[in-house]
C-alpha positions as a Python dict, from the first residue, in 0.01 Angstrom:
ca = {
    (1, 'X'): (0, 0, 0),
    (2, 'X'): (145, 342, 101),
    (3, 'X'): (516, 359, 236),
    (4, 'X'): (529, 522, 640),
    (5, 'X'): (928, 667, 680),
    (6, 'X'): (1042, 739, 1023),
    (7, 'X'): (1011, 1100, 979),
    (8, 'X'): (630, 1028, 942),
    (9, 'X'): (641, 819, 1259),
    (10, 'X'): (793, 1138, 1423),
    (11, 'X'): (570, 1368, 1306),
    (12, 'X'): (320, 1131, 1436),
    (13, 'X'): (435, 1121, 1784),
    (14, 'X'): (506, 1463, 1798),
    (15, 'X'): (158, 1559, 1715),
    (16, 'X'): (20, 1337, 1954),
    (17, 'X'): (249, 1389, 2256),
    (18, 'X'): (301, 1743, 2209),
    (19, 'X'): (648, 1689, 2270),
    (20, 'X'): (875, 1901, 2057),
    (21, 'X'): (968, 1689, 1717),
    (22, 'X'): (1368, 1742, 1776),
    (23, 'X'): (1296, 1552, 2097),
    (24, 'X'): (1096, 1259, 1965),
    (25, 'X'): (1380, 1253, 1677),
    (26, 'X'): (1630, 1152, 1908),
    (27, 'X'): (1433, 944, 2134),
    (28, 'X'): (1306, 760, 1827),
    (29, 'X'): (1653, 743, 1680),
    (30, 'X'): (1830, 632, 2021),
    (31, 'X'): (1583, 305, 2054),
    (32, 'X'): (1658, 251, 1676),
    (33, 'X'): (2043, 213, 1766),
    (34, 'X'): (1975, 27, 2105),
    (35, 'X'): (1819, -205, 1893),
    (36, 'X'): (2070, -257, 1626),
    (37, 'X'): (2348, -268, 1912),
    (38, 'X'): (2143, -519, 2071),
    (39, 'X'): (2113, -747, 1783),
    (40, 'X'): (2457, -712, 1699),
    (41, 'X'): (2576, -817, 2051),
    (42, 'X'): (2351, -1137, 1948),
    (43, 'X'): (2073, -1019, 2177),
    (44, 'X'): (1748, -1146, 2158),
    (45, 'X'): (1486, -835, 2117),
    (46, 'X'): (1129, -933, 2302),
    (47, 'X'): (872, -683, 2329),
    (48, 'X'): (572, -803, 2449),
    (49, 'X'): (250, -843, 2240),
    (50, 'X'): (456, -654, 1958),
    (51, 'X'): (719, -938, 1883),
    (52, 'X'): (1038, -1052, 1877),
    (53, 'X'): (1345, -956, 1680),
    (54, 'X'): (1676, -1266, 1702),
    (55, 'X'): (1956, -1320, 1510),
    (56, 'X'): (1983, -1645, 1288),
    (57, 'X'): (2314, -1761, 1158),
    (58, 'X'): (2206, -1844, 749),
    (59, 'X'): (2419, -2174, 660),
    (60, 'X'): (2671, -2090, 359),
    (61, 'X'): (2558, -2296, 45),
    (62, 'X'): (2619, -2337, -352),
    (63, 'X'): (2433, -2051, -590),
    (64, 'X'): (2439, -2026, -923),
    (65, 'X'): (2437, -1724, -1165),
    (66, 'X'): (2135, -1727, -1327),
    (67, 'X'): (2299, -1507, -1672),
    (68, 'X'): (2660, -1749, -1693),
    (69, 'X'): (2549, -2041, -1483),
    (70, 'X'): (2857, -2013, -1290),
    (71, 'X'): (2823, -2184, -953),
    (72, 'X'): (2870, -1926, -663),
    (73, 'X'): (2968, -1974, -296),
    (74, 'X'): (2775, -1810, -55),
    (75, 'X'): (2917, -1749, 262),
    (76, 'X'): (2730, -1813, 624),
    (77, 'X'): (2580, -1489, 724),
    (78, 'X'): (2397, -1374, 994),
    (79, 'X'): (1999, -1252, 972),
    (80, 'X'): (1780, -1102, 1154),
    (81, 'X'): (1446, -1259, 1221),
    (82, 'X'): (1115, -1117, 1374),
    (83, 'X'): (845, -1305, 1503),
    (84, 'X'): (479, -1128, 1503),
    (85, 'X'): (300, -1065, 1856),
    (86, 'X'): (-29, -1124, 1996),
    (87, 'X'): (-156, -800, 1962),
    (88, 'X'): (-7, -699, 1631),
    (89, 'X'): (-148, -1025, 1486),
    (90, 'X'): (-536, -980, 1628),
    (91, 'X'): (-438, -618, 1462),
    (92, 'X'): (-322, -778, 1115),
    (93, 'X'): (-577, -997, 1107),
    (94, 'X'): (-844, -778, 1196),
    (95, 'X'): (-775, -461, 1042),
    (96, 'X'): (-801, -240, 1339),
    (97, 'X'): (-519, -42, 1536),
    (98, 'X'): (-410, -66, 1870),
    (99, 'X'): (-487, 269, 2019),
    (100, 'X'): (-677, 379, 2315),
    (101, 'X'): (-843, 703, 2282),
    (102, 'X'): (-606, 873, 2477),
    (103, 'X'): (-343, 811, 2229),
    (104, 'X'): (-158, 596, 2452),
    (105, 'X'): (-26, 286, 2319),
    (106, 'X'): (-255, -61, 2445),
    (107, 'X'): (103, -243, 2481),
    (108, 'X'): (215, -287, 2836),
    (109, 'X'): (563, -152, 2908),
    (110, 'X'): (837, -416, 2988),
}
């Protein structure tokens, strides 16, 4: 399984927009921090047929150390959760990608 970074994403767009790749940076980067910002505020994150992103609140509990065996506290903490969409699911399961042949993304925008 290969790794994709963001700057790979970019390059992606770029390529296939022809937009200039400073430009998709920051347009890439700005949704990345409305996100976070989002899910910080507690937000809940739906984008259709792609999935959703919440936050969960994780209940503190009792750990213990597996090397000393000491029992640990672990304090409530918040997560973040994302549940798989229609499409990308049919797309996981399937193997095949979501692109029309324009290069245009099949999602609708919401």
């Amino acid at each position: 399984m290969a790794t994709t970074t963001k700057k790979d994403l970019i390059e992606r767009v770029a390529a296939e927009t022809q937009l200039p790749r400073g430009d998709v940076r920051r347009a890439v980067q700005s949704f990345l921090e409305h996100v976070i910002d989002e899910l910080a505020k507690g937000n809940r994150l739906e984008f259709r047929d792609f999935g959703v992103f919440e936050t969960r609140e994780r209940a503190g509990r009792v750990a213990q150390n597996p090397k000393t065996l000491e029992r640990v506290a672990v304090p409530p903490r918040k997560s973040v959760r994302f549940k798989v969409g229609r499409l990308m699911q049919q797309s996981l399961e399937n193997g095949q990608t979501v692109r029309t042949p324009e290069g245009a993304g099949a999602m609708a925008e919401d």
